[in-house]
MDTraj code that builds the backbone (N, CA, C; nanometers):
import mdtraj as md
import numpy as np

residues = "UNK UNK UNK UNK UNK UNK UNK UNK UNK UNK UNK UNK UNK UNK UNK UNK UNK UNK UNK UNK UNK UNK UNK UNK UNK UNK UNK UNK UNK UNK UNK UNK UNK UNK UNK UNK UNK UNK UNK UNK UNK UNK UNK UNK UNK UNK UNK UNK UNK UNK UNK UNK UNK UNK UNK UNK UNK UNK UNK UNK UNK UNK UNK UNK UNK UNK UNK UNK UNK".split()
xyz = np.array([
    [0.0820, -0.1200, 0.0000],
    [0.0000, 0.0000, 0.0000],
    [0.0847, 0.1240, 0.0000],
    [0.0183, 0.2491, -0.0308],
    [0.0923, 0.3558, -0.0462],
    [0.0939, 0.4045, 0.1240],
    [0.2138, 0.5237, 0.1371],
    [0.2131, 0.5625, 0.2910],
    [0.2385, 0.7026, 0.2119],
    [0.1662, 0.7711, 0.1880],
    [0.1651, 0.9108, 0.2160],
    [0.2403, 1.0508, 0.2448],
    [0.3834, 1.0453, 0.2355],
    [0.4808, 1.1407, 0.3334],
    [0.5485, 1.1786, 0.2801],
    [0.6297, 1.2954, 0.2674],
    [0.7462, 1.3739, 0.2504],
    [0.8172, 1.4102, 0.2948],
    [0.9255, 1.3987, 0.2573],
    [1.0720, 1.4239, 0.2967],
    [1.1640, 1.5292, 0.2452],
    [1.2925, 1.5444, 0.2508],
    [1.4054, 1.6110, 0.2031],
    [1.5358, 1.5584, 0.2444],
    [1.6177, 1.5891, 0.1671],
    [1.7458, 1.5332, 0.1979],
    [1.8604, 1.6752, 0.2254],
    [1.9201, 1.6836, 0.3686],
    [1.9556, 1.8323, 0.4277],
    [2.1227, 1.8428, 0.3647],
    [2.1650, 1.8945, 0.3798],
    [2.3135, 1.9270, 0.3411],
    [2.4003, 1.8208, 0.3583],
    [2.4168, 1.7540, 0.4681],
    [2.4760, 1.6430, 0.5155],
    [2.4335, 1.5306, 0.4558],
    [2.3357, 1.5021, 0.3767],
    [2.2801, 1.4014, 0.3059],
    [2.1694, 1.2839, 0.3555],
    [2.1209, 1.3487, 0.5188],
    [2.0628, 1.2969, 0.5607],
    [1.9414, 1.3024, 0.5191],
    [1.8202, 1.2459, 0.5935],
    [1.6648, 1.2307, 0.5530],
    [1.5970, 1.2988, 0.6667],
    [1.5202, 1.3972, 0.6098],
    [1.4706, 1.4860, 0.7375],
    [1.2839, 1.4725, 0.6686],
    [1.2424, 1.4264, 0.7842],
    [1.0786, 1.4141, 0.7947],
    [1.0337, 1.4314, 0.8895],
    [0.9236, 1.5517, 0.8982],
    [0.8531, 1.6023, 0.9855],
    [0.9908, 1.6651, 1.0767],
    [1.0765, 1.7099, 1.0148],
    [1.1620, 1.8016, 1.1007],
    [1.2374, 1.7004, 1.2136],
    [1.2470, 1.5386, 1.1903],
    [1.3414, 1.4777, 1.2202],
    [1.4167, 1.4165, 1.1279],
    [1.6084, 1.4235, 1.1869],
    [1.6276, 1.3996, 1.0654],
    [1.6672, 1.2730, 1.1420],
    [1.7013, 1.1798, 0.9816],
    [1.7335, 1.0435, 0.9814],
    [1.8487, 0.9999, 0.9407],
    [1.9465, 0.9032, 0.9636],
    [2.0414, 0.8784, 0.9146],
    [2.0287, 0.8136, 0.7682],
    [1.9205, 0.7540, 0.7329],
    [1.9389, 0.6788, 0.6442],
    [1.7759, 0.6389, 0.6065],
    [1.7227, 0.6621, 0.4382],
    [1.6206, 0.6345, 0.3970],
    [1.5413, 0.5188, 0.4567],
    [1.5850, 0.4342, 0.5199],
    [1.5494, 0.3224, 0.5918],
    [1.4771, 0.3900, 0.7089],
    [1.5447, 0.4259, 0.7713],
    [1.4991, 0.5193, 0.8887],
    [1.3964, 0.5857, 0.9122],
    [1.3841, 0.6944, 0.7831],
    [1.2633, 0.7781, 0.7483],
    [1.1785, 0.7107, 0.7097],
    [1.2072, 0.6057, 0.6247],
    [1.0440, 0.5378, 0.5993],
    [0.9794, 0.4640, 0.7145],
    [1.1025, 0.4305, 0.8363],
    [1.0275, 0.3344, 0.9097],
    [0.9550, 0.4288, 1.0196],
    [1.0382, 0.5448, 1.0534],
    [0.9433, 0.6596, 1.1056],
    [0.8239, 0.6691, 1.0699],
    [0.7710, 0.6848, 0.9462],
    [0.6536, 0.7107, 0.8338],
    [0.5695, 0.6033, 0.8821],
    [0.6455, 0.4345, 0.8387],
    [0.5345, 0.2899, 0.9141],
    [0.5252, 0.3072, 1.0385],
    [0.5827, 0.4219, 1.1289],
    [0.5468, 0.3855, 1.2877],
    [0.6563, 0.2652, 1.3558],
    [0.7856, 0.2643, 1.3048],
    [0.8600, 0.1895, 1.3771],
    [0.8667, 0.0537, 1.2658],
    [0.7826, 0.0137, 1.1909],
    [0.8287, -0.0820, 1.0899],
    [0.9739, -0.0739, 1.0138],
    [1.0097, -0.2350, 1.0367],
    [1.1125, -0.2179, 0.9617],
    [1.0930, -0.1989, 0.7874],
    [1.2053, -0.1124, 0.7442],
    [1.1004, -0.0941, 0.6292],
    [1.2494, -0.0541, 0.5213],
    [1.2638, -0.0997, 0.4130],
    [1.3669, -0.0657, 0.3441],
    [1.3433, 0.0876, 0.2453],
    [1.4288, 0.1397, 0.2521],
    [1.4279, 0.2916, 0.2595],
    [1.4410, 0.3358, 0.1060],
    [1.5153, 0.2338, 0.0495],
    [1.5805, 0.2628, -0.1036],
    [1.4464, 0.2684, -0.1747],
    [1.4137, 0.1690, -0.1138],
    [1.2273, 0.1403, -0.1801],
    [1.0854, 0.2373, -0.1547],
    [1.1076, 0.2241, -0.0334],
    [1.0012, 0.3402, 0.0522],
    [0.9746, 0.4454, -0.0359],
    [1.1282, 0.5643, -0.0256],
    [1.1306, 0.6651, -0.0801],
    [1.1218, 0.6679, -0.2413],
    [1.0425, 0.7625, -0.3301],
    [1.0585, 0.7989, -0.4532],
    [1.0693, 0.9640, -0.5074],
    [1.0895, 0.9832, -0.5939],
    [1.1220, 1.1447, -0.6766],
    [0.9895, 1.1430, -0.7493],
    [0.9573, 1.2246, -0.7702],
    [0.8931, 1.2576, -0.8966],
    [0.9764, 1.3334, -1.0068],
    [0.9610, 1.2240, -1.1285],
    [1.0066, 1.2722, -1.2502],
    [0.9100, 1.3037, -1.3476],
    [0.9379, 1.3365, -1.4551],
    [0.8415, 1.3969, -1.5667],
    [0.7402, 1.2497, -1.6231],
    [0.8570, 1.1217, -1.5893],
    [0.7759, 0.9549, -1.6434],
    [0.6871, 0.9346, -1.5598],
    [0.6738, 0.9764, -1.3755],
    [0.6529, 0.9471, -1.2676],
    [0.7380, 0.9269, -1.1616],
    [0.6794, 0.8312, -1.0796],
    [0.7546, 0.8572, -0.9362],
    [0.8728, 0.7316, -0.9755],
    [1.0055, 0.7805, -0.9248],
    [1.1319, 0.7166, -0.9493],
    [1.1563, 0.6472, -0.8084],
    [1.1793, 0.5095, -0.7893],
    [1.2450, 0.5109, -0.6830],
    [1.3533, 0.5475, -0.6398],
    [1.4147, 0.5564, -0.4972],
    [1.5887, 0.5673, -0.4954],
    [1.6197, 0.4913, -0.5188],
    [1.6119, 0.3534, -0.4771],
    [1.6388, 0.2509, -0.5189],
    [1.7233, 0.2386, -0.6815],
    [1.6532, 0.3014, -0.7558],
    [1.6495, 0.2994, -0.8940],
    [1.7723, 0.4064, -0.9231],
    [1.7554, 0.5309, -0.8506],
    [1.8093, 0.6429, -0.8632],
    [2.0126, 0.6002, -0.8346],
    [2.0134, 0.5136, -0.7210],
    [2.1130, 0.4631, -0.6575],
    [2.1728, 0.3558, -0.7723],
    [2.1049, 0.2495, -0.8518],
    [2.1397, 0.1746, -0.9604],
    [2.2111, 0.2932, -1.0320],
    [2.1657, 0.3511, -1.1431],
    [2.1877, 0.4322, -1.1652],
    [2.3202, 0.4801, -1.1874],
    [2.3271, 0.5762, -1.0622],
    [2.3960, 0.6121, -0.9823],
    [2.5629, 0.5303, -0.9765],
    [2.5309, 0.4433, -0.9208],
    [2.6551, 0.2964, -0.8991],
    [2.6771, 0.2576, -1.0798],
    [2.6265, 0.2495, -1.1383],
    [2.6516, 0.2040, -1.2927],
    [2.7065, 0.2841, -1.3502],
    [2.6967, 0.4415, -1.3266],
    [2.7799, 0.5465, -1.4357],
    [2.9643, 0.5706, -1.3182],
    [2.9507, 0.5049, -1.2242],
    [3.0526, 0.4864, -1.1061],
    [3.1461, 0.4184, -1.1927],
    [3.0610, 0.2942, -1.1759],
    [3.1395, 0.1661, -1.2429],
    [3.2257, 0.1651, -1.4133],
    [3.1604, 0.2447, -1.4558],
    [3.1713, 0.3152, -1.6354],
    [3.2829, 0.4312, -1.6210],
    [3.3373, 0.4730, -1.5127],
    [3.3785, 0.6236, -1.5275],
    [3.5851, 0.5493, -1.4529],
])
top = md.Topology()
chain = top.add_chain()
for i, resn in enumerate(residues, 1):
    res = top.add_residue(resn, chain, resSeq=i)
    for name in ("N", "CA", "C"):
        top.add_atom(name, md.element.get_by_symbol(name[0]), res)
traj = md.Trajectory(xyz[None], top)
């Protein structure tokens, strides 16, 4: 099911929701389930112009133009 929430990511690269921040997308989403463990890469998404991107996806990505460079 969908959970509803928004976030930001602060200078330090952390995850700040509802004005707590989190160490790690994992974190913030499980804040969001109420303490569920909850994987974060997944949880969180962007909105792009196709739709909503996961990080997950964003992080592939990410690690592949790493690996190429």
């Amino acid at each position: 099911g969908a959970w509803p929430a928004q976030a930001h990511i602060d200078d330090t690269g952390n995850v700040v929701y509802q004005g707590t921040v989190h160490l790690s997308p994992s974190a913030a989403g499980g804040a969001v389930k109420g303490g569920k463990s909850t994987n974060g890469w997944d949880f969180w998404a962007i909105q792009a112009p196709t739709g909503l991107v996961r990080l997950s996806t964003l992080r592939a990505r990410y690690l592949k133009t790493k690996e190429s460079t």
